[in-house]
N, CA, C and O atoms as a MOPAC input file, in Angstrom:
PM7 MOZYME 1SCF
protein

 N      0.83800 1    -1.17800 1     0.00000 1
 C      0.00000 1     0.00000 1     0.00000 1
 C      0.88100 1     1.23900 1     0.00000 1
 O      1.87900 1     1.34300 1     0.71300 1
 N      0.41100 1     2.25900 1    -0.92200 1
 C      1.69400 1     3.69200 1    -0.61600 1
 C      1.21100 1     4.23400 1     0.57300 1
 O      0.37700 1     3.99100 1     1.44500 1
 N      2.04600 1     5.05500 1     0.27800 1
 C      1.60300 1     5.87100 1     1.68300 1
 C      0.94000 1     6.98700 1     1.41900 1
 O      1.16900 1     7.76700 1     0.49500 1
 N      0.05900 1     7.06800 1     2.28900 1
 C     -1.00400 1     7.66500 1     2.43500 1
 C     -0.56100 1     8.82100 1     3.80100 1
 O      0.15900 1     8.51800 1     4.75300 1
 N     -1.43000 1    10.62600 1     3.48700 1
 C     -1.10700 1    11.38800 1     4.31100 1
 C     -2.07200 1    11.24800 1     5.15800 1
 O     -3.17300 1    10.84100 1     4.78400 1
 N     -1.80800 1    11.56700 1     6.45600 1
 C     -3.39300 1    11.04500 1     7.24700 1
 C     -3.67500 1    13.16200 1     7.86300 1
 O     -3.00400 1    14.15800 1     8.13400 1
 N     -4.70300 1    12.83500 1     7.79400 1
 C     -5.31700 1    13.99000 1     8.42200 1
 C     -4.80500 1    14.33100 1    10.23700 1
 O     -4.95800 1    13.62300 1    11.23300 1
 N     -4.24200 1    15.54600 1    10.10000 1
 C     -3.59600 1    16.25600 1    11.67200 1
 C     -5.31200 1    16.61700 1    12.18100 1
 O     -6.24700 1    17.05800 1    11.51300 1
 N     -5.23800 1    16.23900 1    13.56400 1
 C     -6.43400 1    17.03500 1    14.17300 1
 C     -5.73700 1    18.33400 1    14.56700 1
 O     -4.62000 1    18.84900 1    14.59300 1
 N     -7.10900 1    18.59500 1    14.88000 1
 C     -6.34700 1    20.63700 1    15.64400 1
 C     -5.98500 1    20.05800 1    16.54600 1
 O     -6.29000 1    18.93000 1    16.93400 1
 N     -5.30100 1    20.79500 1    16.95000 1
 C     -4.12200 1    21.31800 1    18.46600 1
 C     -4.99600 1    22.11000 1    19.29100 1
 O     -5.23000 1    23.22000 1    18.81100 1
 N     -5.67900 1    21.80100 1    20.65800 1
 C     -6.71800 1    22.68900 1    21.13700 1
 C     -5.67300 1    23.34400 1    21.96900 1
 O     -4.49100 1    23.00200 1    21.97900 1
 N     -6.28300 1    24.47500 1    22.78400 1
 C     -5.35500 1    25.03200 1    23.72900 1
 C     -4.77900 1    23.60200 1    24.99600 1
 O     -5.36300 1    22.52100 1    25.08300 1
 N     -3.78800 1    23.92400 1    25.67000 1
 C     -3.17400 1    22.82300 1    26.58900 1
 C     -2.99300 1    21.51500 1    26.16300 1
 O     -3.12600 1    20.57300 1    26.94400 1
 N     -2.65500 1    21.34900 1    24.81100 1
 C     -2.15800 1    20.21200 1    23.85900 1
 C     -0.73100 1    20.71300 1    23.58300 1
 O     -0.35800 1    21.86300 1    23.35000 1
 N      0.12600 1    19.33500 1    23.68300 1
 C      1.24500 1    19.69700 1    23.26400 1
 C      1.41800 1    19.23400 1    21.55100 1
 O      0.96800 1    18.26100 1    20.94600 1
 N      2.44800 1    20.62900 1    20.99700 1
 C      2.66500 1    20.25200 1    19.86900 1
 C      4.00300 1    19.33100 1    19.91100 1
 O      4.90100 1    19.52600 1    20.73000 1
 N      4.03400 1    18.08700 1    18.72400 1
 C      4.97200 1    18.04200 1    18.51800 1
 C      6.56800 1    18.52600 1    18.07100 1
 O      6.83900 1    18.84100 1    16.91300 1
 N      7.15000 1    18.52800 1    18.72000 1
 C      8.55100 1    19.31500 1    18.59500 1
 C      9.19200 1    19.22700 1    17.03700 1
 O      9.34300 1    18.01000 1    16.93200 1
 N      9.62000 1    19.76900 1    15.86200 1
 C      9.52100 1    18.88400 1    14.56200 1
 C     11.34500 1    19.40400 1    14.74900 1
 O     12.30800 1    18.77000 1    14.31800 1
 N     11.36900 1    20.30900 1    15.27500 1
 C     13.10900 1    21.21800 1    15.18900 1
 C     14.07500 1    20.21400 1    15.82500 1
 O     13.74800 1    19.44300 1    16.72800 1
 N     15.27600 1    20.28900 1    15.28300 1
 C     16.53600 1    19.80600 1    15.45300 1
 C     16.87100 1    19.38600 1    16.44900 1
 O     15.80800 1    19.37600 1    17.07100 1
 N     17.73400 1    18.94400 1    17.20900 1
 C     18.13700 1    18.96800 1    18.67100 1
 C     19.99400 1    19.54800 1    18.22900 1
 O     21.00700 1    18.96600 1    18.61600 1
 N     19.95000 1    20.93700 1    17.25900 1
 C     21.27500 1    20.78600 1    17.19500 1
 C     21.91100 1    22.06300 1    18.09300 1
 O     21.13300 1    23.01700 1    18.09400 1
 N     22.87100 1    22.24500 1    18.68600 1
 C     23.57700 1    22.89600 1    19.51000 1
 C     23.44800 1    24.43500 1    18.92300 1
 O     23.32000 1    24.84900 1    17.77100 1
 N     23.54900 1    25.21000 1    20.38500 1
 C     23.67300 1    26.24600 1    19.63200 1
 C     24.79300 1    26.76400 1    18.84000 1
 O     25.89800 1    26.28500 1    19.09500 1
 N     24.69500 1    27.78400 1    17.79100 1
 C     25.58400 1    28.31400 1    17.19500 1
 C     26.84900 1    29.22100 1    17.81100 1
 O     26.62500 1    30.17600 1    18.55400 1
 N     27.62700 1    28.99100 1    17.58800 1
 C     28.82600 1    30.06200 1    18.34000 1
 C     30.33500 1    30.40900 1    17.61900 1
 O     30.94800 1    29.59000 1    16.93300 1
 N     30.64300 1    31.31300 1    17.81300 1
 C     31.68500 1    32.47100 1    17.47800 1
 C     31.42700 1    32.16800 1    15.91400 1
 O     30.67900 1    31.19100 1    15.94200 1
 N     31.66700 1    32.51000 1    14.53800 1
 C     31.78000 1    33.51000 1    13.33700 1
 C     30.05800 1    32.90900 1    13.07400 1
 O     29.12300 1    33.63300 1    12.73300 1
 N     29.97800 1    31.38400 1    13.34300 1
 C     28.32100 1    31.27000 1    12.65300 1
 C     27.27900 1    31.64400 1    13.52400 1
 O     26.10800 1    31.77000 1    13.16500 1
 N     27.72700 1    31.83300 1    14.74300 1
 C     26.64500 1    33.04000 1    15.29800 1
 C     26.87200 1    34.37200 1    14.37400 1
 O     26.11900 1    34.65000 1    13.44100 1
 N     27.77200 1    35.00000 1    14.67300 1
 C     27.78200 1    36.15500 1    14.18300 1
 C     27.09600 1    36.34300 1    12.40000 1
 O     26.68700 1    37.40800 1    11.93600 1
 N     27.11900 1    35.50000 1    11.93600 1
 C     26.11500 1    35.33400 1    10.35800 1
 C     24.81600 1    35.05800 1    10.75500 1
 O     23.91600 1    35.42600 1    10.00000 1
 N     24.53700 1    34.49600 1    11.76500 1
 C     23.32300 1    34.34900 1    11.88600 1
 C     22.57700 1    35.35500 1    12.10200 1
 O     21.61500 1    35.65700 1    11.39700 1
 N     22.92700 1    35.91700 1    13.02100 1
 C     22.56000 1    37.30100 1    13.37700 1
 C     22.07300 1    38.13100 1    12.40300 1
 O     22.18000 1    37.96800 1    11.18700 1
 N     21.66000 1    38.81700 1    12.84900 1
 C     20.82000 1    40.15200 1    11.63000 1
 C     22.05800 1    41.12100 1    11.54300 1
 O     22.76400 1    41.32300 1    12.53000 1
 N     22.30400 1    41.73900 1    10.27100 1
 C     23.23000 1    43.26200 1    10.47600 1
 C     22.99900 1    43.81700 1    11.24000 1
 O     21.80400 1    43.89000 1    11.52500 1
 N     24.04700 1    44.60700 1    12.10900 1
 C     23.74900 1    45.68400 1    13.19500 1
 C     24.21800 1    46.65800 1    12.12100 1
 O     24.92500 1    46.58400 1    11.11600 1
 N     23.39900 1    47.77600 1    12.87400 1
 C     23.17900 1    49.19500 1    11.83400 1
 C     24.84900 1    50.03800 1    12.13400 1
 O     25.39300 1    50.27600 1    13.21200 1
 N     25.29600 1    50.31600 1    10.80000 1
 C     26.66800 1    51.10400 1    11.33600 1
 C     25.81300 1    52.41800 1    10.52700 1
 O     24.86300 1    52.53000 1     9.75300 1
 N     26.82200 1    53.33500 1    11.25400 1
 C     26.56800 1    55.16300 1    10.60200 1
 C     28.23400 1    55.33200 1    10.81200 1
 O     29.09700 1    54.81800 1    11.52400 1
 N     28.16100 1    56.39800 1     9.72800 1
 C     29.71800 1    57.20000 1    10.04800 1
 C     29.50300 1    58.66200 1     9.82800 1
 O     29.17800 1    59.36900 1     8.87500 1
 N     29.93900 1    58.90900 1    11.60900 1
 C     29.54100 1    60.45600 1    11.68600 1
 C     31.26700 1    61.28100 1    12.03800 1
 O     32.34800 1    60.88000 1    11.60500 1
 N     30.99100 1    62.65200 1    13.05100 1
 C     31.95000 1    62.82400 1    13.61500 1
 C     32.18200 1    63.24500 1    14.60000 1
 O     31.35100 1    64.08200 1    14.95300 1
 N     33.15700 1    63.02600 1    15.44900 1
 C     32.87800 1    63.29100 1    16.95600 1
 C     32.90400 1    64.57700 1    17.27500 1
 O     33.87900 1    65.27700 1    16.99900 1
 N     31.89400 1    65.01300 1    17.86000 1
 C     31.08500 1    66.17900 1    18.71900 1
 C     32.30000 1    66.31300 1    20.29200 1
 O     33.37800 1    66.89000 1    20.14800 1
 N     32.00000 1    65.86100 1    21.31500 1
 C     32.25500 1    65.87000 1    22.46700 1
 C     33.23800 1    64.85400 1    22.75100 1
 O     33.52200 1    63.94200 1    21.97500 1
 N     33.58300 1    64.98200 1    23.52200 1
 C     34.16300 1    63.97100 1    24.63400 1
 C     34.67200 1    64.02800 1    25.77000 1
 O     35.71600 1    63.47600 1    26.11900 1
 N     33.86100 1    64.80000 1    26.51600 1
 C     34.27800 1    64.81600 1    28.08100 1
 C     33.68400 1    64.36200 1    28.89100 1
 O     33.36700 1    64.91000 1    29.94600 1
 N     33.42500 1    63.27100 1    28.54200 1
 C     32.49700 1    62.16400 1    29.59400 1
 C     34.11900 1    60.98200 1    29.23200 1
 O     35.09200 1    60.92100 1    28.48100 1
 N     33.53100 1    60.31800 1    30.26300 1
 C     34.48700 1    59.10200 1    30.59600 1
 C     33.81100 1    57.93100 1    29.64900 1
 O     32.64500 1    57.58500 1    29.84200 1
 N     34.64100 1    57.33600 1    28.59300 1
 C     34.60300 1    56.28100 1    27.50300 1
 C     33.51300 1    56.55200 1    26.90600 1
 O     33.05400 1    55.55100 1    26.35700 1
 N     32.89800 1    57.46900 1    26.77500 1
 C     31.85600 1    58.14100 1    25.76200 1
 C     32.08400 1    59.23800 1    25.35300 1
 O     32.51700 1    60.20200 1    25.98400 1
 N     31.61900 1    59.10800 1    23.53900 1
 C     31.91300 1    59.96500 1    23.24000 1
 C     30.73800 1    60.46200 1    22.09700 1
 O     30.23200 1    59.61800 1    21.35700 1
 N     30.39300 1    61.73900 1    22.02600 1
 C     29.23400 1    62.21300 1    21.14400 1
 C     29.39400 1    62.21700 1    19.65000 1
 O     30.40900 1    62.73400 1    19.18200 1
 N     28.40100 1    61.63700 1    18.77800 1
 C     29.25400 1    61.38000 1    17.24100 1
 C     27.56400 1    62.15900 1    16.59300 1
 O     26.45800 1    61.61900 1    16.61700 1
 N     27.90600 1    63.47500 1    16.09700 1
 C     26.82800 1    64.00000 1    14.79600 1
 C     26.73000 1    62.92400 1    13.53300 1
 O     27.67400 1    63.01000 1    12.74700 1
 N     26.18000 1    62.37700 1    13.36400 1
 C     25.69700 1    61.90000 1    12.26400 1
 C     24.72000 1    62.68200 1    11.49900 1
 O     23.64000 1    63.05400 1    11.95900 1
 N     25.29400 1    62.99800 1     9.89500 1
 C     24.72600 1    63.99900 1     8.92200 1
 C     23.60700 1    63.51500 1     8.46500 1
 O     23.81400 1    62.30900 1     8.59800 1
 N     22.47900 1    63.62500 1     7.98200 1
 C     21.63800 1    62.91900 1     6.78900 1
 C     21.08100 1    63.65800 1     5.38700 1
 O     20.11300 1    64.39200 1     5.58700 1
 N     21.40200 1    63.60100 1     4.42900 1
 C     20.75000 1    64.27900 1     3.63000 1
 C     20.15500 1    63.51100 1     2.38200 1
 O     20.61300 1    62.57900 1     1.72100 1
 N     19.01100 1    64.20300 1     2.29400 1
 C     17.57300 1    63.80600 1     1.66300 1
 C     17.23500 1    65.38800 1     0.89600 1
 O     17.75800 1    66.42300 1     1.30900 1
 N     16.38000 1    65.34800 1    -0.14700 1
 C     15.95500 1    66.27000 1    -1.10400 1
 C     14.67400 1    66.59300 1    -0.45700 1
 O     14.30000 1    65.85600 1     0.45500 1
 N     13.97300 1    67.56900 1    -0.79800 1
 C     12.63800 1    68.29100 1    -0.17400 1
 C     11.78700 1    67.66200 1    -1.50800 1
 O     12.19000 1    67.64300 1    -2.67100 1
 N     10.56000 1    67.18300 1    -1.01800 1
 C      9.62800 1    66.78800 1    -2.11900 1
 C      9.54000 1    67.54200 1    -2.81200 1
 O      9.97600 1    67.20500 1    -3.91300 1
 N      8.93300 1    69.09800 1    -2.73100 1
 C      8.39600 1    69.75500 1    -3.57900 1
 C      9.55300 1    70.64800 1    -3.74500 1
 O      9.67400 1    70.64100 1    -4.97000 1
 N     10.48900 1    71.42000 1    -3.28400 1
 C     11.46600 1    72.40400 1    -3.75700 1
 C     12.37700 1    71.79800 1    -4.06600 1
 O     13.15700 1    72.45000 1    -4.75900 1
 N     12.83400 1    70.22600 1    -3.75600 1
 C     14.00200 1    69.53700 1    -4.34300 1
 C     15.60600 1    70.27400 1    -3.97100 1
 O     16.69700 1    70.04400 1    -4.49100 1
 N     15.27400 1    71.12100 1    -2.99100 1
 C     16.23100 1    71.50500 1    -1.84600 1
 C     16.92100 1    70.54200 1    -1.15500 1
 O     16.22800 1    69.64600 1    -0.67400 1
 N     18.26000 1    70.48800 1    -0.95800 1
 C     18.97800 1    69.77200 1    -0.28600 1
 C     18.63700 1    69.91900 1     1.29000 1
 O     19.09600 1    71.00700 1     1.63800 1
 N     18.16600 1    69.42400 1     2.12300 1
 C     18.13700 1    69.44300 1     3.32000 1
 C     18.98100 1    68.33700 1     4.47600 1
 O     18.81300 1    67.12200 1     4.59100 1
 N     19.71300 1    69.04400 1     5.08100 1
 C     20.69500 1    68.19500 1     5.98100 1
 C     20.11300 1    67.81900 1     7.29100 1
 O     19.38100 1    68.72400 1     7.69300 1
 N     20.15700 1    67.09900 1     7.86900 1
 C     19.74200 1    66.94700 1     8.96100 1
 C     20.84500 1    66.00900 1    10.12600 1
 O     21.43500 1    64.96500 1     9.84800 1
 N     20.87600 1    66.60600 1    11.19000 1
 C     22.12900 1    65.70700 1    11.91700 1
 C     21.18700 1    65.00800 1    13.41800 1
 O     20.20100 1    65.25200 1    14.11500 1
 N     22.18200 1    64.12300 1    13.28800 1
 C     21.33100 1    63.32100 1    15.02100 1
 C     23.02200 1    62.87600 1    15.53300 1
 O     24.03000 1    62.40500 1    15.00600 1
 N     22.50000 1    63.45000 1    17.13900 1
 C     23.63700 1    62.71700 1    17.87700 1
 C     23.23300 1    61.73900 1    18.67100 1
 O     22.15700 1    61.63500 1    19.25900 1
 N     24.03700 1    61.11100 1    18.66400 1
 C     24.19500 1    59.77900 1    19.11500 1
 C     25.77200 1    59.47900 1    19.95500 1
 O     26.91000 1    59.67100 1    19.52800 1
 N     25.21900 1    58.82800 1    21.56700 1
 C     26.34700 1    58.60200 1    22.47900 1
 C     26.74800 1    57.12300 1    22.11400 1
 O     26.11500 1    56.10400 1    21.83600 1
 N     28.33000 1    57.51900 1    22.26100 1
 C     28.51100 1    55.61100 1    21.54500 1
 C     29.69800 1    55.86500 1    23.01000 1
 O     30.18800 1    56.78100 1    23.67000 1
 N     29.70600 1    54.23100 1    22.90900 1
 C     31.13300 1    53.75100 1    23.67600 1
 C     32.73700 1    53.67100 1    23.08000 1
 O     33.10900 1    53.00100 1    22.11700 1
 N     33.56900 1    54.55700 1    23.94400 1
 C     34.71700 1    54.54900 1    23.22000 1
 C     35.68100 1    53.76200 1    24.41000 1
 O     36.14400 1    54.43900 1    25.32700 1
 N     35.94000 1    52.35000 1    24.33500 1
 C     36.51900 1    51.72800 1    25.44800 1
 C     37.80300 1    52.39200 1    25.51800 1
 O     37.86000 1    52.96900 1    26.60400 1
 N     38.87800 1    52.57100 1    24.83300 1
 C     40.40100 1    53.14700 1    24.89500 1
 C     40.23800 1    54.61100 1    24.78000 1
 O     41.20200 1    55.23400 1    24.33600 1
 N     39.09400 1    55.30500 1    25.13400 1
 C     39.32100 1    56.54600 1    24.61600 1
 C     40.29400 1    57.73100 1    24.02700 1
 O     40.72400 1    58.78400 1    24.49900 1
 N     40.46000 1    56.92100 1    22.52700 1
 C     40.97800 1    57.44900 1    21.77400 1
 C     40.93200 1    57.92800 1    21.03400 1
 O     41.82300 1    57.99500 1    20.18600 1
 N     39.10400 1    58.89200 1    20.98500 1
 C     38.42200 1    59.24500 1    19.88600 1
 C     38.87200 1    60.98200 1    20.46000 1
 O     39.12200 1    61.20400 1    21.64500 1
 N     38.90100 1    61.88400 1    19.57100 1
 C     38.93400 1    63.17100 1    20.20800 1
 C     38.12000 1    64.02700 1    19.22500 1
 O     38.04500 1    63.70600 1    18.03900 1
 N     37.53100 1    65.08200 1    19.70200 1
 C     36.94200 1    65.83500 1    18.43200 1
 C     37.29900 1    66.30400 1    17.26100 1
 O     38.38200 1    66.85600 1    17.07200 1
 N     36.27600 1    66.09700 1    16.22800 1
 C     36.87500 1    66.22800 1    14.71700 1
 C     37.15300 1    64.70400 1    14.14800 1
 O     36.91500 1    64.44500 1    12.96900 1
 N     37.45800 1    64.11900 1    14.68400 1
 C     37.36600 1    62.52600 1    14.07400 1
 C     36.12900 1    61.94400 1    13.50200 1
 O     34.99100 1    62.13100 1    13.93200 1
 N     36.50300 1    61.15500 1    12.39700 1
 C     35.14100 1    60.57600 1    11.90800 1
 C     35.49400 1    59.28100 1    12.12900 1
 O     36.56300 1    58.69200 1    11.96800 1
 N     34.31800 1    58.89500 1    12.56300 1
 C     34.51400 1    57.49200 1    13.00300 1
 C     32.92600 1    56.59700 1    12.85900 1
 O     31.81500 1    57.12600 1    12.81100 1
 N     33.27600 1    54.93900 1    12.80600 1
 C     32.33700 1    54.46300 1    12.57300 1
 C     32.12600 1    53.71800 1    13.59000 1
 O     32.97000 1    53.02500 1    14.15800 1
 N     30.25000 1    53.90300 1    14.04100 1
 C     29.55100 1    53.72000 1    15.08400 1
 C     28.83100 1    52.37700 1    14.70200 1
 O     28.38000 1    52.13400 1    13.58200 1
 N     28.78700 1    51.54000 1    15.78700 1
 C     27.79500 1    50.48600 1    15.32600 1
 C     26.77600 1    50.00300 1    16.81200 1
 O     26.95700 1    49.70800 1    17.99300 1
 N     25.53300 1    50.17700 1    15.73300 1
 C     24.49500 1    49.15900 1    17.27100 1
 C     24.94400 1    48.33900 1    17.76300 1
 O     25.76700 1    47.61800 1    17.20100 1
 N     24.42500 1    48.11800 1    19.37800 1
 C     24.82800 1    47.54800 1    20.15500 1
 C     23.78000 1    47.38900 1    21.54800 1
 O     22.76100 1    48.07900 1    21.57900 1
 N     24.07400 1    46.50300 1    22.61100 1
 C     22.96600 1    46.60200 1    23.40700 1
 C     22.71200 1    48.10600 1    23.89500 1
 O     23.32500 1    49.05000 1    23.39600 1
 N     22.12200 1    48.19800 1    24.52400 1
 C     21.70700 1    49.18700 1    25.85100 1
 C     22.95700 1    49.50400 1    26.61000 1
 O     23.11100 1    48.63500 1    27.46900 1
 N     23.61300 1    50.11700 1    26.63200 1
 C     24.58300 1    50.45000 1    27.42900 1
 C     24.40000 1    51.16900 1    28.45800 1
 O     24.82500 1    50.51800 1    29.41200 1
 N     23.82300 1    52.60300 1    28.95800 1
 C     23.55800 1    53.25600 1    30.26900 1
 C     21.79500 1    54.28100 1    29.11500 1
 O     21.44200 1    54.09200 1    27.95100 1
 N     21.30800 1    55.07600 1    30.00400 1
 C     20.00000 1    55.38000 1    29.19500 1
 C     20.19600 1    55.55800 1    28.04600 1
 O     19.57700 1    54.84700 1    27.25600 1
 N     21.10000 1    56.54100 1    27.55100 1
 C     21.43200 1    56.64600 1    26.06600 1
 C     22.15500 1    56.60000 1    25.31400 1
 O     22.29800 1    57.54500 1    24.53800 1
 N     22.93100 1    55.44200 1    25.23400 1
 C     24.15800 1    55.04500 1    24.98400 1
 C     23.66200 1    53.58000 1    24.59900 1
 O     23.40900 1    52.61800 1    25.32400 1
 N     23.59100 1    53.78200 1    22.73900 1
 C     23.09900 1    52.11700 1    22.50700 1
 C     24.13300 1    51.82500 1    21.51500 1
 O     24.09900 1    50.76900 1    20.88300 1
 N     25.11500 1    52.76000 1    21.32800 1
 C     26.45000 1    52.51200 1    19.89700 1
 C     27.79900 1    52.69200 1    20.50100 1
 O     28.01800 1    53.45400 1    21.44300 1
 N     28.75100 1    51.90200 1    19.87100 1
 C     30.04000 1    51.29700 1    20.09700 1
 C     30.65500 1    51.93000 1    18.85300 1
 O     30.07000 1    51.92900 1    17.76900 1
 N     32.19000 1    52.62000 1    19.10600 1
 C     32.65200 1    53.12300 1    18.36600 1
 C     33.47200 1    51.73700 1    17.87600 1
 O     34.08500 1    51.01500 1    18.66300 1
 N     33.39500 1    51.56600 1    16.81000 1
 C     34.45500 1    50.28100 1    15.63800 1
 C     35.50600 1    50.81400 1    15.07700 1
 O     36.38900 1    50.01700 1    14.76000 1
 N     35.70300 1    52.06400 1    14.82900 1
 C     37.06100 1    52.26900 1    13.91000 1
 C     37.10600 1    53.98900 1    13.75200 1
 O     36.10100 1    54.60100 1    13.39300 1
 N     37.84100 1    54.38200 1    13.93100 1
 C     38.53500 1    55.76800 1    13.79200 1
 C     38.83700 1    56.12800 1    11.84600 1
 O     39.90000 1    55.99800 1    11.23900 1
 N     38.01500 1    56.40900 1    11.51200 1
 C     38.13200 1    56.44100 1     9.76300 1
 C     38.55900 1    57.30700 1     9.48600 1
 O     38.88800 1    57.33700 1     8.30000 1
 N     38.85700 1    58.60300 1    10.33800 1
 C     39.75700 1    59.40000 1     9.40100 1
 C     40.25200 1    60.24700 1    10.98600 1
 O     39.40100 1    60.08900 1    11.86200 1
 N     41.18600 1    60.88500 1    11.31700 1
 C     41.96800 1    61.55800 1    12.21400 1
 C     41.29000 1    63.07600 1    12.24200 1
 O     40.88100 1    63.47500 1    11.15200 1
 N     41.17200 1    63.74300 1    13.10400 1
 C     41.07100 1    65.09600 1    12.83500 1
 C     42.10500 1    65.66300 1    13.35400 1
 O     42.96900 1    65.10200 1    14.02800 1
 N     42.03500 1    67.14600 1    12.96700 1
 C     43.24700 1    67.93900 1    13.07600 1
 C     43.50900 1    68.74100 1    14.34700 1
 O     42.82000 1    69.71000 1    14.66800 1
 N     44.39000 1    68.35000 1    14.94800 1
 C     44.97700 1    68.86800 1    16.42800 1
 C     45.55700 1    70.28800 1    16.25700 1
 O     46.16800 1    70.65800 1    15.25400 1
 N     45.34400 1    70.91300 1    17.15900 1
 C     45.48400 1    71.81300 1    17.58700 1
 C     46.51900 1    72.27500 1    18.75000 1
 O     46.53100 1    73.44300 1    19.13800 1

């Protein structure tokens, strides 16, 4: 006889479903990190830094005006973590999401992309 699909009854509430998923381990170090969703990077430039391992980064945005087709800029700051604080103002540097760090502090500085000029 072939095989034949047989009809699933419903699943009422306080029925267990059958489990159909893997029993395979979790993922860890580079195939976690693929698994994962992109974390959002921006590259702005540093504003402030006189807080301790934080440091303030303007991020620019520009977009056209619907109807006048005017360039309009718009900036947002954003507190990121600078563990070696070695970011100083005038640096552009690239910020990336990250957990919750203290109330407003959810970005981690990744890389120093261009130096600014000392004084």
């Amino acid at each position: 006889m072939t095989d034949q699909i047989q009809p699933v009854a419903a699943q009422g509430p306080g029925q267990a479903v059958p489990d159909t998923s893997t029993d395979a381990a979790p993922q860890t170090g580079a195939a976690a990190e693929r698994a994962q969703a992109a974390r959002t990077q921006k590259i702005g430039r540093v504003v402030s830094d006189k807080m301790q391992k934080t440091v303030v980064v303007a991020v620019d945005s520009v977009h056209r005006h619907r109807l006048y087709h005017k360039r309009i800029t718009r900036t947002s700051k954003f507190l990121a973590h600078d563990e070696h604080e070695e970011c100083k103002p005038g640096d552009v540097v690239r910020i990336e999401e990250t957990r919750p760090l203290s109330k407003r502090k959810r970005w981690v500085v990744r890389e120093i992309v261009e130096r600014g000029i000392r004084i």
